[in-house]
PDB file of N, H, CA, C and O in Angstrom:
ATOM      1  N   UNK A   1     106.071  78.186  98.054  1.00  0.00           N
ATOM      2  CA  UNK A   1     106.097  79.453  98.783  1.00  0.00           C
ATOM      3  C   UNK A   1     105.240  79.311 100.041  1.00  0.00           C
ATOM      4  O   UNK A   1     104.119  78.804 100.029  1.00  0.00           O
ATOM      5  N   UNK A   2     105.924  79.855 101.260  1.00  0.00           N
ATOM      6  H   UNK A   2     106.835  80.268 101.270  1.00  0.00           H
ATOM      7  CA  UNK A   2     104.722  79.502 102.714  1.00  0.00           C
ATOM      8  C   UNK A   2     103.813  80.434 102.459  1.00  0.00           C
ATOM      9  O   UNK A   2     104.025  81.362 101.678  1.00  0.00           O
ATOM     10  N   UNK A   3     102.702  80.262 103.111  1.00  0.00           N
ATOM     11  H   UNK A   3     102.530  79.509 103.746  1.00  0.00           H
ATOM     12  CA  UNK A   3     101.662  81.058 103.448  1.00  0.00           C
ATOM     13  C   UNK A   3     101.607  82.838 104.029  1.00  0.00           C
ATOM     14  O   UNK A   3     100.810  83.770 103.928  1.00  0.00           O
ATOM     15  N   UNK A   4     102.881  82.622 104.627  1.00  0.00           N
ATOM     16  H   UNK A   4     103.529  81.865 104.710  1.00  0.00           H
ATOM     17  CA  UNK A   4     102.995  83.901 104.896  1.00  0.00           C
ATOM     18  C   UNK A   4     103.676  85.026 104.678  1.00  0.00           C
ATOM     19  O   UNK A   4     103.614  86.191 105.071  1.00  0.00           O
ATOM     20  N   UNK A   5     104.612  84.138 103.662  1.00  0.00           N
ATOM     21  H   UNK A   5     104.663  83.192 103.343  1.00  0.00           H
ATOM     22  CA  UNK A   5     105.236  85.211 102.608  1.00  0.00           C
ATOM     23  C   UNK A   5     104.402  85.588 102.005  1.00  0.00           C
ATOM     24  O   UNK A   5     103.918  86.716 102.094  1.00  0.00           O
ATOM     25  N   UNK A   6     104.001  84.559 101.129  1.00  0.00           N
ATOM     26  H   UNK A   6     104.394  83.642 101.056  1.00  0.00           H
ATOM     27  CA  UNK A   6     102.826  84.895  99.732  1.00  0.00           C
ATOM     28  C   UNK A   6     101.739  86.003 100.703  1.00  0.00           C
ATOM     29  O   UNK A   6     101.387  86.961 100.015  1.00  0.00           O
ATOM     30  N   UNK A   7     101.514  86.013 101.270  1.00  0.00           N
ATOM     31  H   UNK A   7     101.800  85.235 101.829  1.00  0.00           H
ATOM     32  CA  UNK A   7     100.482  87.183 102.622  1.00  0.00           C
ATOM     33  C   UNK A   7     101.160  88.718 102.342  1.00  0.00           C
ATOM     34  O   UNK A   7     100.674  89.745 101.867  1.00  0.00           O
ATOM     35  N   UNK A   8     102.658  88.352 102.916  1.00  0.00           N
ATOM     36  H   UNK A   8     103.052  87.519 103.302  1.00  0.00           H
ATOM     37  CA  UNK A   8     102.802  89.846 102.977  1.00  0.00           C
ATOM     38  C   UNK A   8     103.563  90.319 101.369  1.00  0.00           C
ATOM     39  O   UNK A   8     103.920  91.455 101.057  1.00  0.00           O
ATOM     40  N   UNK A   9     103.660  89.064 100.530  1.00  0.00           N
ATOM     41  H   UNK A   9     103.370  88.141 100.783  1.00  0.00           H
ATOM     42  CA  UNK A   9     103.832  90.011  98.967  1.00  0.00           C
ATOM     43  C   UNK A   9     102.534  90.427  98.332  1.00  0.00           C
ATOM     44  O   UNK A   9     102.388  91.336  97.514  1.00  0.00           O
ATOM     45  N   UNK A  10     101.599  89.619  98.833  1.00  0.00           N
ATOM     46  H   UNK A  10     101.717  88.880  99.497  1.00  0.00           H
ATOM     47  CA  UNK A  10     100.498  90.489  98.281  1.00  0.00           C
ATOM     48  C   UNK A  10      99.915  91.645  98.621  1.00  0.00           C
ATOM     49  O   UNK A  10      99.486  92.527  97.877  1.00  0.00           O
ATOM     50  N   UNK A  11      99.929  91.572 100.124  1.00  0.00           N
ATOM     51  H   UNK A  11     100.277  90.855 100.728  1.00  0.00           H
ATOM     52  CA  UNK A  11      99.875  92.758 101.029  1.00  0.00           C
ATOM     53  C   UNK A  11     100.825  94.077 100.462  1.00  0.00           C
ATOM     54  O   UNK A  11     100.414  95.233 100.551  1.00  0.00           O
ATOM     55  N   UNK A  12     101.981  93.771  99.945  1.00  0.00           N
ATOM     56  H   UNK A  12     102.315  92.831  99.873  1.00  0.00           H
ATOM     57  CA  UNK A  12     102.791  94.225  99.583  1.00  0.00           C
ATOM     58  C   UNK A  12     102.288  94.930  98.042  1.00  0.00           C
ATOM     59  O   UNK A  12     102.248  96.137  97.807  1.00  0.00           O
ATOM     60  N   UNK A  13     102.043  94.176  97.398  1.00  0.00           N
ATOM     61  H   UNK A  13     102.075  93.195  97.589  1.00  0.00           H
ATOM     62  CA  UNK A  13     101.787  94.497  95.991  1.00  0.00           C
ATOM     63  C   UNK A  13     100.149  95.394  96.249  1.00  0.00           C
ATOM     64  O   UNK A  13      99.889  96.097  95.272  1.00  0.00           O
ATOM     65  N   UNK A  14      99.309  95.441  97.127  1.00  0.00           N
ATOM     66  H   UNK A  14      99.520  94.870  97.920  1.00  0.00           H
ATOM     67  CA  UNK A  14      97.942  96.046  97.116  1.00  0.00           C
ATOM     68  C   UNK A  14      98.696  97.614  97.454  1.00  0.00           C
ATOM     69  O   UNK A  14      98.591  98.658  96.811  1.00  0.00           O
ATOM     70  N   UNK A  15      99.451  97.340  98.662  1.00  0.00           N
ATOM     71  H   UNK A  15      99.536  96.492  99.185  1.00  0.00           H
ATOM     72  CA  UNK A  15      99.761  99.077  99.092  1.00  0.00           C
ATOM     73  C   UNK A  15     100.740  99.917  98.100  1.00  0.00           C
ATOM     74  O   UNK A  15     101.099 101.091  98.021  1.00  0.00           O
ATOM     75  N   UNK A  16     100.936  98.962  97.530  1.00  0.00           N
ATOM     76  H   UNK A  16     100.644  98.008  97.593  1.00  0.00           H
ATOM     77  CA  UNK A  16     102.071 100.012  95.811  1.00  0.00           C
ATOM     78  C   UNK A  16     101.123 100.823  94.824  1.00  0.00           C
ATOM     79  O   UNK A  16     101.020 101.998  94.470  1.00  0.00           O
ATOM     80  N   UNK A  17     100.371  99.411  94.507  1.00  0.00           N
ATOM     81  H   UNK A  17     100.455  98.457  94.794  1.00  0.00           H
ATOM     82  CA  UNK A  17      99.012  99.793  93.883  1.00  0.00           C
ATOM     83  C   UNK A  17      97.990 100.647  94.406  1.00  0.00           C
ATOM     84  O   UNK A  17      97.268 101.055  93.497  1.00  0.00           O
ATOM     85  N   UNK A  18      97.602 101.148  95.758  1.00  0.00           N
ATOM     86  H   UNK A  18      98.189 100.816  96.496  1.00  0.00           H
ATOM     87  CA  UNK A  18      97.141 102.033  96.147  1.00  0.00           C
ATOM     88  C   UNK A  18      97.850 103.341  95.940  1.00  0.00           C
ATOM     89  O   UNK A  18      97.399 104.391  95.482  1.00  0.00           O
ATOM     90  N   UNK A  19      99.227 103.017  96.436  1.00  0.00           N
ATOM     91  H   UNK A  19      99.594 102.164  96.809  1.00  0.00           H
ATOM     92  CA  UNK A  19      99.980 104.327  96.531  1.00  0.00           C
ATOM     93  C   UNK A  19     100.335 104.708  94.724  1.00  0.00           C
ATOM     94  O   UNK A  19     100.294 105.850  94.265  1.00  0.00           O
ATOM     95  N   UNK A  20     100.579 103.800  94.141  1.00  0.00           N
ATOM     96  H   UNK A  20     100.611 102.873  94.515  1.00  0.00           H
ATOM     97  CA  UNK A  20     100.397 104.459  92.763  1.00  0.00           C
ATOM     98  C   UNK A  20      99.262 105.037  92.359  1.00  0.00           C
ATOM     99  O   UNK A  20      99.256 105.993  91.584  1.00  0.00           O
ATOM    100  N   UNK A  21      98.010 104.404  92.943  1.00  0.00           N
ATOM    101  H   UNK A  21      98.015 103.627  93.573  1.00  0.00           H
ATOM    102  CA  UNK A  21      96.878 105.574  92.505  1.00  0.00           C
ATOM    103  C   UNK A  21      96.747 106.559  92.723  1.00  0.00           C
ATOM    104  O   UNK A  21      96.300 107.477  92.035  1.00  0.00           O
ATOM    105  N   UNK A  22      97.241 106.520  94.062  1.00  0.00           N
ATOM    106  H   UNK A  22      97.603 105.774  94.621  1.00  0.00           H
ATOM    107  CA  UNK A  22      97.153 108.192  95.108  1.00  0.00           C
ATOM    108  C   UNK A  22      97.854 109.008  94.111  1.00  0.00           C
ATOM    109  O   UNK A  22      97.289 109.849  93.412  1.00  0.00           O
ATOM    110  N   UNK A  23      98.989 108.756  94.077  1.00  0.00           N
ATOM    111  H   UNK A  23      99.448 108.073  94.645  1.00  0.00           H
ATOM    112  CA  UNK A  23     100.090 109.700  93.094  1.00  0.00           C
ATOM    113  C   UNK A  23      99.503 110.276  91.460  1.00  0.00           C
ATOM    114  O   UNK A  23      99.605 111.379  90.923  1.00  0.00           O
ATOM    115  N   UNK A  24      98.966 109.186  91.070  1.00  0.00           N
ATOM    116  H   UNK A  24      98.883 108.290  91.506  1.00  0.00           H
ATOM    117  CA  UNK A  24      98.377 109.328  89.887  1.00  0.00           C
ATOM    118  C   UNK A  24      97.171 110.596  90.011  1.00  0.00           C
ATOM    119  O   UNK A  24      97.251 111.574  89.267  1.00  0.00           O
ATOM    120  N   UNK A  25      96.322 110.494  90.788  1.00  0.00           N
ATOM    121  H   UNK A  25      96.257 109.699  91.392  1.00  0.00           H
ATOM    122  CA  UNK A  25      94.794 111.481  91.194  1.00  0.00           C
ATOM    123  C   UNK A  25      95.536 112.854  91.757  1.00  0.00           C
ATOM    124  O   UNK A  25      95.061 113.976  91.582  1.00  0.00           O
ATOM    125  N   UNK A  26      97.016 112.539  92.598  1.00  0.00           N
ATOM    126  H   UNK A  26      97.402 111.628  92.740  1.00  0.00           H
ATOM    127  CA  UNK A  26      96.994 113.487  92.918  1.00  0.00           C
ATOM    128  C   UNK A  26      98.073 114.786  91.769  1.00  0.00           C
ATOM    129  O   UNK A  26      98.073 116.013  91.869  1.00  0.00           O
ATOM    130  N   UNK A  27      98.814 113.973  90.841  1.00  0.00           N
ATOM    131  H   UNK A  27      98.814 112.976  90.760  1.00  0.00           H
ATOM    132  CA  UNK A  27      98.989 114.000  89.607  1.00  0.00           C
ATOM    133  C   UNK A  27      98.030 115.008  88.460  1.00  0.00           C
ATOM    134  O   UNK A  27      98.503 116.063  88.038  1.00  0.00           O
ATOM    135  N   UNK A  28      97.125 114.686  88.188  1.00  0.00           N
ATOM    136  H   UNK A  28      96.742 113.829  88.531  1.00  0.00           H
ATOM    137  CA  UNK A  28      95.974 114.893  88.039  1.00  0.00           C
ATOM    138  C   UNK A  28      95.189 116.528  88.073  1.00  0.00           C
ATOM    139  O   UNK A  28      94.691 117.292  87.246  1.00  0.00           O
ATOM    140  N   UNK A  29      95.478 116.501  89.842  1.00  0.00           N
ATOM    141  H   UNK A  29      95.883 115.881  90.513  1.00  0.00           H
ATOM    142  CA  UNK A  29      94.735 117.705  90.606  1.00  0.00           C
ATOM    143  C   UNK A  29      95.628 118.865  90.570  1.00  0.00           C
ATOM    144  O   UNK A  29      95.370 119.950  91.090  1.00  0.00           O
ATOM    145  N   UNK A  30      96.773 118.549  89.877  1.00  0.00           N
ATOM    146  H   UNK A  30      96.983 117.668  89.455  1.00  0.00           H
ATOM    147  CA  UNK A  30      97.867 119.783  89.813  1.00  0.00           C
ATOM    148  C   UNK A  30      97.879 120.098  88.656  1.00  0.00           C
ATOM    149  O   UNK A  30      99.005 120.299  88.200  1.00  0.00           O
ATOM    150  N   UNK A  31      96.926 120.242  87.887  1.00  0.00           N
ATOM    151  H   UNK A  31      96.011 120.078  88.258  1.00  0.00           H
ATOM    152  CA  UNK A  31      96.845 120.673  86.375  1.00  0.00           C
ATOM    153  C   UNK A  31      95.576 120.734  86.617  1.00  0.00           C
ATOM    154  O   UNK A  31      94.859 119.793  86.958  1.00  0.00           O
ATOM    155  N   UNK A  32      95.001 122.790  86.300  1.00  0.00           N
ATOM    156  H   UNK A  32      95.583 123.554  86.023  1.00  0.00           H
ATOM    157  CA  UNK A  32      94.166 123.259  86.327  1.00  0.00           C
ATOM    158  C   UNK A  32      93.318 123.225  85.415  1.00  0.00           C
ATOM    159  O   UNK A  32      92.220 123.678  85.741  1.00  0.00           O
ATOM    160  N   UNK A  33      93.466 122.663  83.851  1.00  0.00           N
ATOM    161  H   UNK A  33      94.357 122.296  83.586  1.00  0.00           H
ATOM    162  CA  UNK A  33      92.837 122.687  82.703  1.00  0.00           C
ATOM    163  C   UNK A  33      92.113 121.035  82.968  1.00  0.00           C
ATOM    164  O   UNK A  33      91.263 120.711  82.138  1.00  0.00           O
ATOM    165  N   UNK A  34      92.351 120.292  83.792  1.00  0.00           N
ATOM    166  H   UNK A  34      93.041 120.555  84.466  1.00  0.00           H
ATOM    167  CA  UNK A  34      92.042 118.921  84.028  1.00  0.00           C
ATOM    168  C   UNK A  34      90.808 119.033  84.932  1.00  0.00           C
ATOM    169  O   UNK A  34      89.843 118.270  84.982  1.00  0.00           O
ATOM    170  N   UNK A  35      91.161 120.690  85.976  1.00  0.00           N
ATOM    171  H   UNK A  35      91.944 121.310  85.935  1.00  0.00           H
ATOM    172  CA  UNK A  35      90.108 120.520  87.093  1.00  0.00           C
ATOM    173  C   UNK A  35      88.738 121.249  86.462  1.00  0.00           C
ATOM    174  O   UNK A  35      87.577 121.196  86.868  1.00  0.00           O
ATOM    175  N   UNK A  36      89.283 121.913  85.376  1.00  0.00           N
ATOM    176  H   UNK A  36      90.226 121.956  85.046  1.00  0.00           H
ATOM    177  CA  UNK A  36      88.020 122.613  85.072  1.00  0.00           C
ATOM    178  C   UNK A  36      87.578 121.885  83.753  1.00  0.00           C
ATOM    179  O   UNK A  36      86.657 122.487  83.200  1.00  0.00           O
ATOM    180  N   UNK A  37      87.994 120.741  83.098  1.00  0.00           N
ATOM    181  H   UNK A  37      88.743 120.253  83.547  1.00  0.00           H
ATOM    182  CA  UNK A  37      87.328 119.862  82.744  1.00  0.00           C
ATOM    183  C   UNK A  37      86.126 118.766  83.316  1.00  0.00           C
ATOM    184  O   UNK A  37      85.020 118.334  82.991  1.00  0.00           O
ATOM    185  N   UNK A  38      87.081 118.646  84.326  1.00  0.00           N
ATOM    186  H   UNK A  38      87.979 118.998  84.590  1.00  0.00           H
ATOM    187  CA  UNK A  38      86.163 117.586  85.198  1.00  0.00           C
ATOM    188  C   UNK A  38      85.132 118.658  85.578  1.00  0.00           C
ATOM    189  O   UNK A  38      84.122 118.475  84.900  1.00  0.00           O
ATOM    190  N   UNK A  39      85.029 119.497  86.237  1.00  0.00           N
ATOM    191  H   UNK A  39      85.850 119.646  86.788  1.00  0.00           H
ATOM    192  CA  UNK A  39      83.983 120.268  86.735  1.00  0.00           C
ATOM    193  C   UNK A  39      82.680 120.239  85.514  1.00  0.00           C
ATOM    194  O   UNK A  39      81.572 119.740  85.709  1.00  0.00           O
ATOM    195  N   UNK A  40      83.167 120.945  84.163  1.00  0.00           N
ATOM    196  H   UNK A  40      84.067 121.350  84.005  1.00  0.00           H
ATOM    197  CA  UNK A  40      82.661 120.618  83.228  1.00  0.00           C
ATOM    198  C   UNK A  40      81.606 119.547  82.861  1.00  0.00           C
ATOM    199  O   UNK A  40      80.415 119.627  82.558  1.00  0.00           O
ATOM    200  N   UNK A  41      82.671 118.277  83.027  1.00  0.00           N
ATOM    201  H   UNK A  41      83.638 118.212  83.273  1.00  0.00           H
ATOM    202  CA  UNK A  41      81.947 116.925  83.094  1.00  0.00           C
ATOM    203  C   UNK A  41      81.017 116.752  83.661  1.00  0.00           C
ATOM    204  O   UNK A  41      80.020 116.463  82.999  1.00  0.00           O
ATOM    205  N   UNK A  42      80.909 116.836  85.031  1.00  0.00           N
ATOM    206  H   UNK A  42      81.719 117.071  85.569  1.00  0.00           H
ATOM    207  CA  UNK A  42      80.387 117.001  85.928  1.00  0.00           C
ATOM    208  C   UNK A  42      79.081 117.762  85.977  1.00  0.00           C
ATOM    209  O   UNK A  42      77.985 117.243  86.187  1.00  0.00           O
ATOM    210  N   UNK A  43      79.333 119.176  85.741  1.00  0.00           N
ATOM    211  H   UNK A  43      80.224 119.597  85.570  1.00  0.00           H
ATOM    212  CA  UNK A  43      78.093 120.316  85.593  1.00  0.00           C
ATOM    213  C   UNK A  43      76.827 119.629  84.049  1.00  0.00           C
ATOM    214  O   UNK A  43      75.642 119.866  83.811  1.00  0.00           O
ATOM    215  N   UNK A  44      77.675 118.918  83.476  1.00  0.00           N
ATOM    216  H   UNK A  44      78.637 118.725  83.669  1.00  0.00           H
ATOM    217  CA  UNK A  44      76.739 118.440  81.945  1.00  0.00           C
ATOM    218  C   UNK A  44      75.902 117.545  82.672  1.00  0.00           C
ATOM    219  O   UNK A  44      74.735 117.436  82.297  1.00  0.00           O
ATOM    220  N   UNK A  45      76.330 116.844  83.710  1.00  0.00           N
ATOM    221  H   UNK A  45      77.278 116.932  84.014  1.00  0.00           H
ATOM    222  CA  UNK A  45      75.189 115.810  84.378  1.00  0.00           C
ATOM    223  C   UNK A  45      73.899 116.041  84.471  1.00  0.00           C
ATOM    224  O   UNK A  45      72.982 115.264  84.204  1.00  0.00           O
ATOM    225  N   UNK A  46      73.811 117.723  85.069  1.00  0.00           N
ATOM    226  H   UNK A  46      74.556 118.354  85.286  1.00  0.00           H
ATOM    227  CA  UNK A  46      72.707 118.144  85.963  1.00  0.00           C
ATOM    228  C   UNK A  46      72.152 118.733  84.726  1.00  0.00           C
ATOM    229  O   UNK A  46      71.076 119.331  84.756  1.00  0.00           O
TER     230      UNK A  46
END
């Protein structure tokens, strides 16, 4: 494989994997029983 394929499939494979996270968190933030968990979580710190 040249050098600069293997470049932009990995390049390739990092921005999927970002963009699947995004989706996932933002997934997440649309369910209100999740946000007031985390808050929860969060408030037990202090």
């Amino acid at each position: 494989m040249q050098p600069r394929i293997r470049h932009h499939l990995v390049r390739a494979g990092w921005l999927s994997a970002a963009t699947l996270a995004l989706l996932a968190v933002f997934a997440l933030y649309t369910r209100p029983a999740f946000l007031v968990t985390l808050v929860d979580q969060l408030w037990a710190c202090f």
